[in-house]
C-alpha positions in Angstrom: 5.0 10.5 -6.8 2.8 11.3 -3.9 -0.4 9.6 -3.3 -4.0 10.3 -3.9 -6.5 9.8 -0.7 -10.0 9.2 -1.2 -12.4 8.9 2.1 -15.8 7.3 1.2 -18.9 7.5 3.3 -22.0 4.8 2.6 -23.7 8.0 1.0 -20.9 10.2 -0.4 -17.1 11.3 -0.8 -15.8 12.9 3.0 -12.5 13.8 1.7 -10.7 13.6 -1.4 -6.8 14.7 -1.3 -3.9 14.9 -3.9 -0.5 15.0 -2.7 -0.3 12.7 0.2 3.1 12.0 1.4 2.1 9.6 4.1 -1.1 7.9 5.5 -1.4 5.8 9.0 -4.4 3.7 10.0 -5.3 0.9 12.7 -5.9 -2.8 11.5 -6.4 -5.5 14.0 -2.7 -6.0 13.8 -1.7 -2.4 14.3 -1.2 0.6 13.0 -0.2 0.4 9.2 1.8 2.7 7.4 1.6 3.8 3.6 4.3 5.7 1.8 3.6 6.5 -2.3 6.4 3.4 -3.1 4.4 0.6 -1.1 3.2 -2.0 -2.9 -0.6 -2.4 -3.7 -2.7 -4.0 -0.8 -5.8 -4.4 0.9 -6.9 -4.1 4.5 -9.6 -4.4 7.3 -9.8 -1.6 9.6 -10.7 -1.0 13.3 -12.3 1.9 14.5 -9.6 4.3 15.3 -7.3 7.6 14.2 -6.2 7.3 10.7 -4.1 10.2 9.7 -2.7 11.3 6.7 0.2 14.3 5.3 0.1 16.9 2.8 2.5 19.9 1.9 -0.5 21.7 1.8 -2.6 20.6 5.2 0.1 19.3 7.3 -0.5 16.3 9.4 -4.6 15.7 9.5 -6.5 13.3 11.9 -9.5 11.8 11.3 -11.7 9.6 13.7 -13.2 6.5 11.2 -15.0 3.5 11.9 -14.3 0.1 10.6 -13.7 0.2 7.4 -11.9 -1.3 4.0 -8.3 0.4 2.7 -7.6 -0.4 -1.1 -3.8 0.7 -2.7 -3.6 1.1 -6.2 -0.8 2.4 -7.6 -0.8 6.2 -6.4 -4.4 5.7 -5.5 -6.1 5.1 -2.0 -9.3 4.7 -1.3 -10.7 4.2 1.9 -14.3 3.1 2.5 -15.4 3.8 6.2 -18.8 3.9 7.5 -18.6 6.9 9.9 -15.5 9.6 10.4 -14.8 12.6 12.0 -12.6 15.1 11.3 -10.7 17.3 13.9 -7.2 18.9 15.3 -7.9 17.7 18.7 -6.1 14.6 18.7 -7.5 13.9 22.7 -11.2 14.6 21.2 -11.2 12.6 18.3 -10.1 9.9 20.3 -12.6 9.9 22.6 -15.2 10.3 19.8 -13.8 6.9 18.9 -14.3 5.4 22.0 -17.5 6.9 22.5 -19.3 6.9 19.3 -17.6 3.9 17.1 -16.4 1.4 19.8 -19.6 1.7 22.3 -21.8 -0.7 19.8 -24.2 -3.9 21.3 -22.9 -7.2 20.5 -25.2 -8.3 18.0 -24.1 -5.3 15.8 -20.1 -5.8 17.0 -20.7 -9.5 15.7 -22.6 -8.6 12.0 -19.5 -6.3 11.2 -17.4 -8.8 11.8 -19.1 -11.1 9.7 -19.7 -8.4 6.8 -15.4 -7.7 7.3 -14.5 -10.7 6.4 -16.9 -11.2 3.6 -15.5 -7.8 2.6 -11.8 -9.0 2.9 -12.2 -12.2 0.8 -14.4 -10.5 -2.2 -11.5 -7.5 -1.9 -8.6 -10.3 -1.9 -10.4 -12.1 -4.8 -11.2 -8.9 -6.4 -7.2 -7.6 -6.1 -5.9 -11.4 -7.5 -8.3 -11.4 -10.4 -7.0 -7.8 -11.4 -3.8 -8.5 -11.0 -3.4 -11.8 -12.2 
């Protein structure tokens, strides 16, 4: 069963897709991998190139900011602040450096903060559903 993506923006929906295959995206730890079998989960994300496979689109890359992934079943959403969407794989890349990764400290330090209150309400928030 393939997978439905959903790309949220502070003020509205970027991208909503039915019939992902696959999905990559960048977490402190690495790029992460979803396939429509995985098991539920949550995670933080980095600024970086998430990308993401239809039958219809083909392989499409998208520039995001920090954000939060939830899996639910067939259903993904990811919540990102800022993305970008592009076929120029060198461009988008550079977008990230340029546009998500050049912040001042005092804003690189209250995301932090506001991830990992994020990460412990969405942990809570996945235990208390499941359990």
């Amino acid at each position: 069963m393939p997978m439905h993506l959903d790309v949220l923006l502070p003020f509205g929906i970027f991208a909503a897709k039915t019939g992902v295959s696959r999905i990559v995206v960048e977490t402190h730890e690495g790029s992460f991998g979803l396939l429509p079998h995985r098991l539920d989960c949550v995670a933080a994300l980095v600024p970086g190139i998430l990308v993401y496979e239809t039958a219809a689109d083909g392989e499409v890359f998208l520039a995001t900011d920090a954000g939060v992934l939830v899996k639910s079943g067939p259903d993904v959403t990811i919540s990102v602040r800022r993305v970008l969407g592009g076929s120029d794989l060198g461009r988008l890349r550079a977008a990230v450096e340029r546009e998500f990764l050049a912040l001042d400290q005092l804003e690189q330090s209250t995301r932090a903060v506001m991830a990992r209150l994020e990460s412990g309400f969405l942990h809570r928030y996945a235990k208390f559903r499941h359990g």
